[in-house]
N, C-alpha and C positions, 0 to 999 in steps of 0.2 A: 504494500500500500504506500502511494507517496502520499508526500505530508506536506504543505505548503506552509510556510513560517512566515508569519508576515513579523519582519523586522524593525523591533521597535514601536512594535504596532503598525497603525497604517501610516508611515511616519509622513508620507508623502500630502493626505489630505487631511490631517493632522498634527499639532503638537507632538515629539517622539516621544515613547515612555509617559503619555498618560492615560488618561480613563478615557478622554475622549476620543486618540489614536487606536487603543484596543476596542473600543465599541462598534468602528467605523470596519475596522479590517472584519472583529466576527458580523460582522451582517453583509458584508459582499463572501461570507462563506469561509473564512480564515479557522481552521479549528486549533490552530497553536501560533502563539505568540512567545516573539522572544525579547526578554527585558535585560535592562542592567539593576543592579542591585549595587548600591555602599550604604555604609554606615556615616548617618547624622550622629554628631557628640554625645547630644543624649542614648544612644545609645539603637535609636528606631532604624529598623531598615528602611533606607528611601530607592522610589523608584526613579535614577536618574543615571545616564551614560557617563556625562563628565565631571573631572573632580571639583569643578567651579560650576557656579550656577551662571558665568557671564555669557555664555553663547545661547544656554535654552532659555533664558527667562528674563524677566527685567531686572533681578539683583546681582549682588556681585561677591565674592570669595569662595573660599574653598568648602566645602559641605560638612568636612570632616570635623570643623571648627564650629558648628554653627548647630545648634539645639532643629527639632522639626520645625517646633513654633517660629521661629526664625526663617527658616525655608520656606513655609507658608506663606510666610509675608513676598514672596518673590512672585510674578504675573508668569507662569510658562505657558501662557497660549498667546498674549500680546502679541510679543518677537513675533510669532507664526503669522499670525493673523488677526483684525481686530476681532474678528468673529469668535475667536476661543476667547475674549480678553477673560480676566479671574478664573481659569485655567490652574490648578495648580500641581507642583510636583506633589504625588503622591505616595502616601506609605506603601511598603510590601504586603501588608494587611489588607487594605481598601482593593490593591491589585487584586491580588488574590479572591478576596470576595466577589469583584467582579467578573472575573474571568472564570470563578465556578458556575456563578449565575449565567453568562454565557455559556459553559458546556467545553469549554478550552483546553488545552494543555500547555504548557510554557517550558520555553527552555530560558532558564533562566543564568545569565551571567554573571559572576560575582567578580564584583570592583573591586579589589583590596588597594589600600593607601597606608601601609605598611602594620605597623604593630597591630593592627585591628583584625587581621585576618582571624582569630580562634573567635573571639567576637562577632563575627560577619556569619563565619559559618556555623557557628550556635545558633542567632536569632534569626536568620535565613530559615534554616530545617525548623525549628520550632515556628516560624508563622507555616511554614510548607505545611507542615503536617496538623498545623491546628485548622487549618482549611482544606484538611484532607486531599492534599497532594500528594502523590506517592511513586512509587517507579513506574504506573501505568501510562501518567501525565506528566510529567516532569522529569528533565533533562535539566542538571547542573552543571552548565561550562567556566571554564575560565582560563587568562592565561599564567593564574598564579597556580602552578601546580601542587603548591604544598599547600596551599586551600584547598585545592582536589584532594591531595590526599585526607586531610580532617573529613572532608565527606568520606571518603570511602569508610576513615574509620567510625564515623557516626552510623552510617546506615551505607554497611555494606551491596545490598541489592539493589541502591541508588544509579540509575543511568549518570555516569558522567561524560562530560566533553573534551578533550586536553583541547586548547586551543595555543598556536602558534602565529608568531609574526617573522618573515622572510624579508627581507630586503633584495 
């Protein structure tokens, strides 16, 4: 069976990486989505690609530094278009809940920005599995490998991804 993975969501007629991009992909028929995943300071999974919020949304610094509540405060559908405007980065929680209520599966990518990776990969699988994602629907990639490996050792029957960059 092939699998069509709309990246990012539908990043194209939407914001990447939010609720509104993964809405838009599963209704032209997308049944997996793939996100990024780091860690806000407080400790929440967020759902965003880059380590700064300066390219997707109206704020600016590094995410790692910066609580949810503070991330909320940033516009990620503006940039896009005014039509997303109050768009916002969203938890791995809300992702998640949505994209059950969709019927989805998600390969999800884990960001690590250094010391936080055992952190990342703890509150990642525990939202996973609190919204009942499991190896049926869920693919966890990344290109930190020894955050692949914490998953493996968390939950062995986990699909994972290695992912690599070539020059």
């Amino acid at each position: 069976m092939d699998r069509i993975i709309a990246h990012r969501g539908g990043a194209l007629r939407a914001p990447e990486n939010t609720l509104p991009a993964f809405e838009w992909a599963a209704g032209i028929g997308c049944k997996w989505m793939e996100l990024d995943v780091r860690l806000a300071a407080c400790g929440t999974p967020i759902v965003i690609h880059d380590e700064t919020l300066d390219r997707t949304t109206t704020g600016s610094g590094a995410t790692r530094y910066m609580s949810f509540k503070q991330i909320q405060e940033a516009d990620a559908g503006l940039p896009f278009s005014p039509d997303f405007k109050d768009t916002r980065v969203p938890s791995l929680k809300q992702t998640l809940r949505l994209l059950r209520s969709l019927g989805c599966g998600l390969n999800l990518e884990l960001k690590t920005d250094g010391e936080d990776v055992p952190a990342l990969v703890q509150q990642t699988l525990a939202c996973c599995a609190a919204q009942g994602f499991g190896k049926a629907d869920l693919l966890v990639s990344s290109f930190d490998h020894d955050a692949l490996a914490l998953v493996r050792q968390a939950e062995a029957d986990l699909p994972i991804g290695l992912l690599y960059w070539q020059n």
